[in-house]
Structures are given as structure tokens and as C-alpha cells.
N, C-alpha and C positions, 0 to 999 in steps of 0.2 A: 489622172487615171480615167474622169468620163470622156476626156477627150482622145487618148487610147483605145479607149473601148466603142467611141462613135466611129474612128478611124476603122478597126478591125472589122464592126458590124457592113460597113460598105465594101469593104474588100469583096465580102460574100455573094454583094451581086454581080461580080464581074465572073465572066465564064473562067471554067477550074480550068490547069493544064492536066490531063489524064498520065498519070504516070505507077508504076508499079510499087509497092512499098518498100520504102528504103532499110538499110540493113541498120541505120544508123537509130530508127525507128525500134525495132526488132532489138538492138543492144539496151537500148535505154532498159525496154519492157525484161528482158532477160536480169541486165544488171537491179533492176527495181528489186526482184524476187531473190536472185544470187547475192547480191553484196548486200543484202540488210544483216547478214551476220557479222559485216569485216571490220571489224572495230579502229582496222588503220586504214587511213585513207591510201599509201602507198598501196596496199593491196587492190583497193576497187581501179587503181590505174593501170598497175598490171595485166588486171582482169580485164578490165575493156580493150589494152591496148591487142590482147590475144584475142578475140572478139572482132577488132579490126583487120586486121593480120589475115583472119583466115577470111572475111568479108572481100579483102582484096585477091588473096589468093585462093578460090574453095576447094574445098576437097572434090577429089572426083570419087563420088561412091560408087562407079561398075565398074571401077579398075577390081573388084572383091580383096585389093593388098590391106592388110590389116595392119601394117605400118601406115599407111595413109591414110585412112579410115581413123586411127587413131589421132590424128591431129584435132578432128574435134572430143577436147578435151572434156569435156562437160559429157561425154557417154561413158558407160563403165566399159566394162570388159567383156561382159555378158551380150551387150549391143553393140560394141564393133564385132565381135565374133560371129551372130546374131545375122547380122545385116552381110557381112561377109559370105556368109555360109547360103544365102538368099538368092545373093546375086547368082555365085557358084552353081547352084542347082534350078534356080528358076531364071536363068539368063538375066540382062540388061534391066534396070526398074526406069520405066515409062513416066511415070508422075511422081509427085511429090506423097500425092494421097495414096499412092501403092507401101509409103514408107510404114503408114500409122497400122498399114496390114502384118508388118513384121512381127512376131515372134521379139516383146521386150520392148513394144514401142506402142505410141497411142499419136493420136490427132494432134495434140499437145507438143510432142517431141517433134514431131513432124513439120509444124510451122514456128518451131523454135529454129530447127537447123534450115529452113529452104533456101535462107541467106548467105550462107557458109558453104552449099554445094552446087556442083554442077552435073546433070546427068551426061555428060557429055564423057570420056573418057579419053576422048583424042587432043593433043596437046592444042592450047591457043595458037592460030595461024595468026593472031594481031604481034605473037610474040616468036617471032622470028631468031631461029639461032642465026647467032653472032649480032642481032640487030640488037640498040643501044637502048634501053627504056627507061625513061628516068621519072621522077616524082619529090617535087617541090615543095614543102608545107613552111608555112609562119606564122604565128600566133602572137596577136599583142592582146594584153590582158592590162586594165585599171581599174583603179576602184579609189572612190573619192572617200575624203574623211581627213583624218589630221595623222602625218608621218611623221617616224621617227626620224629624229633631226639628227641623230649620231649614225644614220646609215650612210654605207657610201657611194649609193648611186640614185636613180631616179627610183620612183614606186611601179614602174611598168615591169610586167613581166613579160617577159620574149623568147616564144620556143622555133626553133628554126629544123624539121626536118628533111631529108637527102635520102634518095634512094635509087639505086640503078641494078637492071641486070639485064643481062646478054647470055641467053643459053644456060650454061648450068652453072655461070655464075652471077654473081649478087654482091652486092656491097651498101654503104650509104655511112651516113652520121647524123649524130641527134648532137645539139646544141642548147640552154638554156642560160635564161639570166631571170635570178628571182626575183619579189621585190625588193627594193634596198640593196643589189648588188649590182657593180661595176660592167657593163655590158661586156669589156673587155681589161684583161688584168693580166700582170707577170711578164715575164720576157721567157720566150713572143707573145706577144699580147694576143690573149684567148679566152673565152664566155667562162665564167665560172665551171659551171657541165660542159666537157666534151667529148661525147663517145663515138667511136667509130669501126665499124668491121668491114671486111669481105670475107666472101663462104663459096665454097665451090660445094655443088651436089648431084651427087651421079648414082647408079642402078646396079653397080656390080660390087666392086667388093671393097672400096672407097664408096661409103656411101652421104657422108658429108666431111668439111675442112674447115675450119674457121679461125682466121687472124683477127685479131683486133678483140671486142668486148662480147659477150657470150653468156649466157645460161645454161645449165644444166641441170639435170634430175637424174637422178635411180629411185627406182622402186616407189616405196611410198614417201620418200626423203624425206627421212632423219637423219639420215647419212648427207646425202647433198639435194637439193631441193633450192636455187636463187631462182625466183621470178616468177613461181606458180602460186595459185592458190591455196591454201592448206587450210581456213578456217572452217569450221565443221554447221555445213546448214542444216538446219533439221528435217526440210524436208524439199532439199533436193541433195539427190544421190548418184548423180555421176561424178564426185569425184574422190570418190575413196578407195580405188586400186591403182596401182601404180604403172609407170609407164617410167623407159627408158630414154632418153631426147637429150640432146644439145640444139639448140638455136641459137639464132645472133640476137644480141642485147640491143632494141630500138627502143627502149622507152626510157623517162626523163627522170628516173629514179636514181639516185644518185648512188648507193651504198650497195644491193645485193645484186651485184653480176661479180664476172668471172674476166679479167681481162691476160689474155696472153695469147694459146694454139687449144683449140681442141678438135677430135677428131672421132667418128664415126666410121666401123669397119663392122661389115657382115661376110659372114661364109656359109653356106646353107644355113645350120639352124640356131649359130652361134653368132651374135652380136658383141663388138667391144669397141667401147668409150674409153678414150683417156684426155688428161687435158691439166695442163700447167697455166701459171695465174704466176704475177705478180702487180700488186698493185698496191698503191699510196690510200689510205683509207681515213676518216676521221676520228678524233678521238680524244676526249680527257685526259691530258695528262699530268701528270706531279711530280716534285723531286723530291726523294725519299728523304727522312730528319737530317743523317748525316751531311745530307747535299753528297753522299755519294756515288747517285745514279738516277733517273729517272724512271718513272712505270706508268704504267697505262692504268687510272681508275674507272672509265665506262667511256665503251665506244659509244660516238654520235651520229644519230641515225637522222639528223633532222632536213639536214639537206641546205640549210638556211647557212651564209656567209656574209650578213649584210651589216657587221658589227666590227669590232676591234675584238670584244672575246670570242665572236663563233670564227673568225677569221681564224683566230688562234689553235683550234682546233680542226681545221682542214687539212687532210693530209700528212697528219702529225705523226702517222707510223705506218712501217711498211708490212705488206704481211703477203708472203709466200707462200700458193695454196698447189695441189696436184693432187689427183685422184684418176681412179681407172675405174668401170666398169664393166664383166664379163657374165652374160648372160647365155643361157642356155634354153633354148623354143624345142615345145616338145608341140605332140598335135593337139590336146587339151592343158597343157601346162605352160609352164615359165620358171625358171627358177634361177638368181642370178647372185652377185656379189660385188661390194661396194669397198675399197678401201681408199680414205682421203688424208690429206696430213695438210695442217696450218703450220707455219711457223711468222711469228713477231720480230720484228727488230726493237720492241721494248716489251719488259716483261708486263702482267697482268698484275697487280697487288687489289685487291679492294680493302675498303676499307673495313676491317675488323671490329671496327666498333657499336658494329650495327650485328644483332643475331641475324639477321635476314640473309646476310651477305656470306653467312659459314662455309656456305658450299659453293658460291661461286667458284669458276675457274681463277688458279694463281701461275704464274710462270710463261714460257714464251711458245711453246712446241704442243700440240693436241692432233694423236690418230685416232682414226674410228674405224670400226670395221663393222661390217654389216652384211646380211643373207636376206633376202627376199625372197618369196615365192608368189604365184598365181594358177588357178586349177579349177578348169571347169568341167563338172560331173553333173551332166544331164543338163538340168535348172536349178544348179546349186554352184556358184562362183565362192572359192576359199580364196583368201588371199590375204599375206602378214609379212612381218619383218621384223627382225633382230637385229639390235647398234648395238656395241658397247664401245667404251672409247679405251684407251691402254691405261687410264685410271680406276676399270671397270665399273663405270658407271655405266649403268643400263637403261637405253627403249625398247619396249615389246610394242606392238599392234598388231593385232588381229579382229580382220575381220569377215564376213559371209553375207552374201545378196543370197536368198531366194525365191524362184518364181513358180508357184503354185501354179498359175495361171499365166495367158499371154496379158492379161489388164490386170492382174494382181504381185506388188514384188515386196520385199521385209528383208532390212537391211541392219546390221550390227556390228558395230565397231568397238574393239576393247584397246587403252592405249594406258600404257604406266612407262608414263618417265621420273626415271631416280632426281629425287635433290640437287645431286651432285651432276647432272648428265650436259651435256652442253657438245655440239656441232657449229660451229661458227658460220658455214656455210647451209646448214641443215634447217628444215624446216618439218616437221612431222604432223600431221592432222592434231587439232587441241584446238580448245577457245581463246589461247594466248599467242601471240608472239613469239614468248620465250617459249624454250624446249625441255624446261625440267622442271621437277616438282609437278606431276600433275598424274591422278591416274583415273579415268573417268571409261565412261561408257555410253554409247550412242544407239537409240532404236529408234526406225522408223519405217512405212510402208507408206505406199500408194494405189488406189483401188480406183478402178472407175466402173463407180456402183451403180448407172445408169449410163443411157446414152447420152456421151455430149458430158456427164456430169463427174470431176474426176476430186478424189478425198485424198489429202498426203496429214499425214502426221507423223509428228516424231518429238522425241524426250531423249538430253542428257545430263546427265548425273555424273561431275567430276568434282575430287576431292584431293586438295594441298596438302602432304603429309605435314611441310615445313613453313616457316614463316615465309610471307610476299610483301612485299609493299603495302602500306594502310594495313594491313593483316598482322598482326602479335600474336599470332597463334593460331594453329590450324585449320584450315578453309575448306568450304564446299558450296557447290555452285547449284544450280539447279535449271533447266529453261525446259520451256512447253512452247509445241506449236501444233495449230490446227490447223490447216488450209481447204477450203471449196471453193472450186473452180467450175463454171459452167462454159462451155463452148458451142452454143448450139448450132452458130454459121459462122462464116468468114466476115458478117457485118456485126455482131453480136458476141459479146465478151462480160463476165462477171466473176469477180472475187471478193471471199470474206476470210479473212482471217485473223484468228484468236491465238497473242502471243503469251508467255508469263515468263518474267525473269524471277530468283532469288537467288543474292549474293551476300558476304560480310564484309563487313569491315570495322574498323578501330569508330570509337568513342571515345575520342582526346581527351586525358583530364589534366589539370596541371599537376596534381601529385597521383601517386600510386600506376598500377597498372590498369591500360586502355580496357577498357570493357568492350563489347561484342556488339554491334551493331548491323541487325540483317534487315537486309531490304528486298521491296519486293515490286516488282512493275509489272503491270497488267496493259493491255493494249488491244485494242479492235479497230480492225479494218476494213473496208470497203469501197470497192473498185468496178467502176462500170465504163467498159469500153465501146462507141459507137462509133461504126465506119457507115455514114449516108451514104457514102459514095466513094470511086478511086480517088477522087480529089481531096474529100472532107472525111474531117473523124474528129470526135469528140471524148474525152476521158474526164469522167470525176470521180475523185477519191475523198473519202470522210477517215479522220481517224481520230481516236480517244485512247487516252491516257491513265494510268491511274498510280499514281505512285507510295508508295509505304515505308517508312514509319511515320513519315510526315503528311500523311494525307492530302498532298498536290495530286493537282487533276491537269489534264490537257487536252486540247482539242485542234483539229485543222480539216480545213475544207479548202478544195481546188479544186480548179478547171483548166483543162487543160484545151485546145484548140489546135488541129493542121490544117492547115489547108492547100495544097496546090492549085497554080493559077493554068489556064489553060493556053489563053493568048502568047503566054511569055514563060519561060523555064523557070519561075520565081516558087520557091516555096516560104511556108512562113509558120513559126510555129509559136502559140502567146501561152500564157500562164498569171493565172491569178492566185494568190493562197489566202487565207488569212489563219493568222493561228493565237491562242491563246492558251499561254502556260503559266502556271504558280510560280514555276522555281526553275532551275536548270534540271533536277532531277524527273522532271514531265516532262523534258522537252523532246521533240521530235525531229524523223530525220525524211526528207523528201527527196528520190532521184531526178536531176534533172536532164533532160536533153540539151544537147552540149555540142562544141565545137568536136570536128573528129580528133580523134586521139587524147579528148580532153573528159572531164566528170567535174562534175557538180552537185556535191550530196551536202548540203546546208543544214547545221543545226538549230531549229525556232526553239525560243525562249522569249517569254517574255507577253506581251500584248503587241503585236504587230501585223504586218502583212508583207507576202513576196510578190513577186511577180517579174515576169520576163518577156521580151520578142526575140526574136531568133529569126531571121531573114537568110536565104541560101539562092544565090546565082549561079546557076550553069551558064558557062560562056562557049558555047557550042561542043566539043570534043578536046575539049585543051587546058579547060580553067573551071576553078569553082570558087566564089566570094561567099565568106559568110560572116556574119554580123549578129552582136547578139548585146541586147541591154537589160538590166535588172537592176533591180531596185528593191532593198530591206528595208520597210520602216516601222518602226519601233517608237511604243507611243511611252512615256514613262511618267509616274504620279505627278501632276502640275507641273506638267512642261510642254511645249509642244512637240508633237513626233518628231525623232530625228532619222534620213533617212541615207542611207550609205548607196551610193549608185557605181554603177561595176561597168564597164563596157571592153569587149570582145570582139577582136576582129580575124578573119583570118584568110589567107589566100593559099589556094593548092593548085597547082600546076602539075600538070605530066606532058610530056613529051618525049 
């Protein structure tokens, strides 16, 4: 490590290459603050891969269409309307700093999005209708250590993605092979993941088409919702009103997309979705005592096939999905309707001998139907929604943004999902994954109580009617957040924040019934960003831990470094960590900067340290090489540190 660290310290004399800050830069810091809520790691991929997506393609904000406008999804509704209504009456925006002047928007918001847009509103001349544009990405990923010997392929993992479009259409595919699985498998021999679409998109009354693999959303999706975000930050709040959308399925997550036809049509004020799906999905299955039939016991969401048993559960049942959406745009309102229908080719049985399982879904066939609304009066945004499914099983949410002021806004969200409620394709705002059993409540605001100086907090409080997993009996959750943020220039950046968890859970005994055990995690942070220069910038973060009932404590300190070189298009990004926790219960979670389309949110335990380089080549107009090595090592009582080493490569081409 000093001999990395002598290396680095010389780099610094050689003259920087001046270049403008990268968007990939800008995701990290966004995803740092956005995904510390997302407890599955499929979500924070998602989230960045939408992140890239719009980095490549940006919205144009002086077209004032609040269909477009809405793609950056991370603004509510109040600021695309907001920003719309801006352009409309004050013509064309000029700079990026005319945006923080909007009505609903601050400094903050402003160099969150400068990445994602273009003030430009006239199409790219680089992208010529009928011209062919294509974009090449592969990814090989290793990590050393000792592999399982019953896998069936090497330990490299291999993401291969394709992209082309010409005019108003688009197409590509995404490819994967995890670790421990066959690079190529089955007749015809094909990567474990392969997804592929084309989409046509046009302005009049076809306004998009899409063959091959797909996402889609209504409203606030509890109804249908594959691929977006849903977990509830405390204190940030663009994403808790809903939006209507289908796009193409580009990321390497294997289980929540939509594969068949879907299609987008508008007529003046009247938008409709619909979209048929059938696809081979994975899944536990059993054959019932008599050996008279088979049934599905819990789909697998894991993704992994590098085994004889996860193998077995690949593709293990088919399920037939379709749904429509019909909304109606008024000039402050929205109000729309959602109906979707699953159907199995094996039934659902769980296993009944668990109380937790009572309300699980049974049998092969589940419709939902659903109402949404959106309604904005003055500086007061309403917006909620109603599922039941034909076993009347209910979600309600509801919630309300308002803005006292243009620097002051107070946000609340109410959500009760029944025991029994379940969407297969649905995702609804909650602290969980699943969709039922949960009814809580979200507040939070953000003030910026001086210049440069901005305060978000937020508190919520959900409660399990029914039993959950580790839980014997009725749960409630609790989290606290504080955040202060100082912005005082474009070279100067600081954050502190103060989090609290309280959760229960079981207290195993061997006889009688589990007793109740609540815990509580405490956590403080602090973050100082230094930009010397367009070339160089420095980031250290300090955090602390404190955890309850077992009184573990945690600690981590980093540094982070970029630099751009000046002579040569070389960028280079290092990291040092060291962290020191009790138990797994302190341990902590750190974002890192990553190959594109890729995340790296590592969890420290333990006495160790991290650390990374990250090296990125531009090869004029045509290619970009990136390289990336890290190292976790972990000291344990009377032994010598062992240390696990990862390396990452990756090449992106367009032409």
C-alpha cells in the first residue's frame, strides 16, 4: 500500500488534463445519498443504471413538455410542472444557475441534474435520422479467494452490453454470466442472462412500441411498477408521486422486467398503456404428498445459477402477465387506472406450517385493479392511489408535498398494505421489498436556512399487523434522519448526518415462545468535498456506529482522490478506507465509484481496510478503457490479515 501511495503522490506532479466533471462522478455522489436506504442491492443497479441512461440521453428542458421533463425521475411533480411552466412564460433557460432560481428548486438540485440535461432543445446533428449508432460495453469482473468446487464455470463474471438506434428507432441487448456459471449453456448455446429489445418512438399518437424485454409503471405502482425505485429515503423526496412510463429493459437484473409487446398511445389529454408478457421465471418448486401435481413454494429472486440446485430452479414456471393503463391529464390534475392479470402454469401452495405464511398468495391466477390520482393546487401537490386485487386485498397511499415557500417544502406519505395484498409485478413505496403487511407513515422537509446552507429531515414510523420473518408477532419499525449540507462554491462542499434505526426481532429459545428483541442503530456522518482544481478533488468521509442491545460500536475513515491528467486523456480515481467494527450488527456500508453501469456498495465488518484505483482511457472519439483494482483486508485475532483482491476491466466502444 506505501508503494501505491508513493506511486499516486507522483502522479500529482505531472500536469492535470482540464476536463469538465463527469456524470459518472455526479452518480456516484447522488447514488451515495439516494441508495443508503435500498436494502437490495438489485435496486441500487436499477437506480444507477437509470442515472446512466438519462447521462447518455438528457432531457432537453426548453422543449417546457412535461412528458420529457419527467424522465428525470428523481423530481416530483410540483418541479417538472414548476420548471415547465418557467420555461413557458420566461422563454428559453440560459444557464444551469437560472435553474436553482425556479420556484421548487435550490443550488443543490441544480448541480444534481446538469448532468442529465441539455439546454439545447434542437435534436443532435451527431445523430442523424436513418444514421446507424451503435454502443459496445464488456465487463470482466474477478476476485481472488478460494471457489466453490461444485460450480460450473469459471469465477469471472462477464457483462456484455449492445445498443443501436437510427432515428426513432432503438434497439440492443444485455448478456451476463455470474460467477460460477457457464459462459454459454442449452441448445443454442446462450449466457445464462439474455435480454433483448427494439422500440420505436415517435410524437403523435403512437408515442412509443416496444418488442423484446420492457419495464413498466402506473401511478405510484402497486399495481405494476418492474425496475423503478420504491424504497422510501427520508430525506430525499422526489420520488413519491407517480408517473406513467414503459421503457426498454437494459439492465442485468434478471427477475423484474416484463418480456413480450408493449405500447404507448396518446390523444390530446388522454394517455394509454397496455402490454402482454410471457415469460419463464425462477422458482422453488415441490411435488405435493400424493405426488399428484406440482406447486410453486417461493419464487427465486437471486439471480445466481452456478450450482446443480440453483440450476434447478431456473426457469421452473411460466407466468403470463398483461395489463393496460388509461389516464386522463387535466391542466392541474391527473387521474388514471390500472388493471393487470398474472397467470402460472404451477399453482402457488406455501407452506402452512409456518403462521407467517397464512396470508401468503395460493393458487395460479391474481387481478388487480387500481385508481390513481395527481393534483396540484397552488403549492400544494395531492397525490395517492387505490389497488385491490379480486381477493380484496387492499393498498391505499396517500400522499402531499407542500411549499410554503420557494426554499422551504414538507412532504407526507401514508401507505397500508393488508396481510393478505400481493402484486407480483407491483412495487408500492414501503421500507420492504414485499407489498403486504405493512402500514406506516412518512414526514419530512427541507429548508435552506441560510445561504449556501440547506437542512432536510425526515421520520418514519411503519407497523406489521402480522407475523414476518425473525418476527413471532407484531412489528414496528422506526428510522430518524437529519441531514446538513453546506454549498458555499463549486470548489467547496460539506455534509453531516445523523441517522437512527429501531427494529424487532425474535429471541430464539429452544423451548417455549421467542421473546422480542429490539434494536437500535445510531450512526453519524461526515463528508468534506474539495475541488483544488478542474483536474483534482479530494473527498473525506468519517463515520460512527453505535449499535443496541449488544453494545457494538463502529468506525470508518476514507479518502478519496481524482485526478485528471492534462498531457494525456487518462483519468484516475484511488480510495483508501479503514474501518473497525464489533460485530456485523455495526458494520457499515460505503459507495463506491465504479465501472459504468456497474455499483459497488461493500459491507465492512470486522478490523480491516479497503481500498481501490480506478484508471479510465479515452481513445480519442471512439473508445473508453477502464480498469479498476481493490483490495479488502481483514486482520482476524492471531492470524495474519487475509486479503481478498477484485479486478475489473472494462471496454466501451461506440460507433
Amino acid at each position: 500500500m506505501k508503494k501505491v501511495l508513493t506511486i499516486i503522490c507522483s502522479f500529482l506532479f505531472i500536469n492535470g488534463y482540464c476536463q469538465q466533471p463527469e456524470a459518472a462522478d455526479i452518480i456516484a455522489n447522488i447514488a451515495e445519498e439516494l441508495a443508503s436506504d435500498e436494502d437490495n442491492p438489485e435496486g441500487v443497479e436499477l437506480f444507477t443504471d437509470q442515472l446512466y441512461d438519462l447521462a447518455e440521453n438528457p432531457v432537453k428542458i426548453n422543449s417546457a413538455d412535461e412528458k420529457e421533463l419527467s424522465r428525470l425521475f428523481f423530481l416530483s411533480d410540483f418541479q417538472v410542472k414548476s420548471l415547465a411552466d418557467y420555461v413557458r412564460s420566461s422563454g428559453s433557460i440560459v444557464t444551469i444557475y437560472e435553474v436553482a432560481a425556479i420556484p421548487g428548486f435550490d443550488r443543490q438540485i441544480a448541480v444534481w441534474i446538469q448532468q442529465f440535461i441539455t439546454l439545447s432543445d434542437k435534436p443532435d446533428l451527431s445523430l442523424k435520422p436513418g444514421r446507424l449508432n451503435n454502443t459496445l460495453l464488456t465487463n470482466f469482473t474477478l476476485k481472488s479467494g478460494k471457489h466453490d468446487t461444485s460450480n460450473f464455470g469459471s469465477p469471472v463474471k462477464i457483462l456484455t452490453r449492445y445498443r443501436f438506434s437510427a432515428g426513432s428507432f432503438s434497439g440492443g441487448f444485455t448478456g451476463e454470466k455470474d460467477p460460477g456459471e457457464k459462459i454459454v449453456s442449452g441448445s443454442p448455446p446462450l449466457p445464462d442472462f439474455l435480454s433483448a429489445h427494439i422500440s420505436y418512438t415517435g410524437n403523435g399518437l403512437v408515442r412509443k412500441i416496444i418488442l423484446g424485454d420492457f419495464a413498466c409503471k402506473s401511478g405510484l405502482g402497486t399495481n405494476i411498477n418492474t425496475g423503478m425505485r420504491t424504497a422510501l429515503s427520508l430525506t430525499s423526496t422526489g420520488y413519491l408521486s407517480g408517473k406513467n412510463e414503459i421503457k426498454p429493459w437494459t439492465s442485468a437484473e434478471e427477475n423484474n422486467f416484463l418480456r413480450g409487446v408493449a405500447s404507448e398511445l396518446s390523444f390530446k389529454n388522454v394517455g394509454l398503456i397496455f402490454f402482454c408478457s410471457y415469460k419463464e421465471i425462477d422458482a422453488t418448486t415441490s411435488i405435493s404428498s400424493d405426488s399428484s401435481a406440482s406447486f410453486i413454494k417461493s419464487l427465486y429472486t437471486g439471480g445466481f445459477h452456478s450450482t446443480v440446485s440453483l440450476l434447478s430452479k431456473k426457469d421452473a414456471v411460466n407466468n403470463t402477465s398483461a395489463g393496460v393503463n388509461i389516464a386522463y391529464n387535466f391542466r392541474s390534475a391527473r387521474i388514471g387506472f390500472t388493471y393487470s392479470h398474472d397467470r402460472f402454469s404451477v399453482p402457488f401452495m406455501p407452506d402452512e406450517g409456518y403462521p407467517e405464511n397464512r396470508f401468503d398468495f395460493t393458487g395460479r391466477i391474481n387481478n388487480v385493479y387500481s385508481s390513481n390520482y395527481s393534483c396540484l393546487i397552488n403549492r400544494i401537490l395531492l397525490f395517492g392511489e387505490v389497488t385491490v386485487t379480486y381477493r380484496r386485498n387492499l393498498a391505499a397511499v396517500q400522499g402531499i408535498t407542500i411549499r410554503p415557500s420557494d426554499r422551504f417544502s414538507v412532504n407526507f406519505l401514508y401507505r397500508n398494505y393488508s396481510p393478505g395484498f400481493i402484486s407480483f409485478h407491483g412495487k408500492g413505496p414501503g421500507i420492504s421489498t414485499a407489498t403486504g403487511n405493512e402500514t406506516g407513515i412518512l414526514g419530512n422537509f427541507s429548508l435552506e436556512i441560510a445561504k449556501h446552507l440547506f437542512i432536510t429531515a425526515g421520520c418514519d414510523i411503519s407497523n406489521s399487523p402480522w407475523l414476518k420473518y425473525r418476527k413471532s408477532f407484531p412489528s414496528m419499525a422506526k428510522r430518524y434522519e437529519v441531514k446538513l449540507k453546506y454549498l458555499p462554491n463549486d470548489k467547496y462542499s460539506f455534509d453531516f448526518t445523523y441517522y437512527s434505526r429501531f427494529s424487532m426481532s425474535d429471541i430464539s429459545r429452544e423451548q417455549g415462545i421467542a421473546s422480542v428483541c429490539e434494536n437500535m442503530a445510531r450512526s453519524v456522518r461526515g463528508i468534506a468535498r474539495l475541488n483544488l482544481s478542474e483536474n483534482i478533488s479530494f473527498t473525506t468521509r468519517i463515520d460512527a456506529k453505535f449499535a443496541e442491545p449488544a453494545g457494538t460500536t463502529g468506525m470508518l475513515l476514507l479518502q478519496d482522490l481524482k485526478y485528471s491528467f492534462r498531457e494525456v486523456p487518462l483519468t484516475l480515481w484511488f480510495r483508501y478506507c479503514i474501518s473497525r467494527t464489533d460485530d456485523w450488527n455495526s458494520r457499515l456500508y460505503t459507495y463506491e465509484n465504479d465501472l459504468l453501469y456497474s455499483f459497488s456498495i461493500p459491507a465492512l465488518s470486522g478490523t480491516g481496510n479497503r481500498s481501490y484505483i480506478m484508471l479510465k482511457w479515452d481513445l480519442k472519439d471512439f473508445a473508453e478503457v477502464r480498469f479498476k483494482y481493490g483490495m479488502t483486508e481483514k486482520l482476524y485475532s492471531g492470524s495474519v490479515p487475509e486479503a481478498v483482491h477484485e479486478f475489473k476491466m472494462q471496454v466501451r466502444l461506440w460507433f
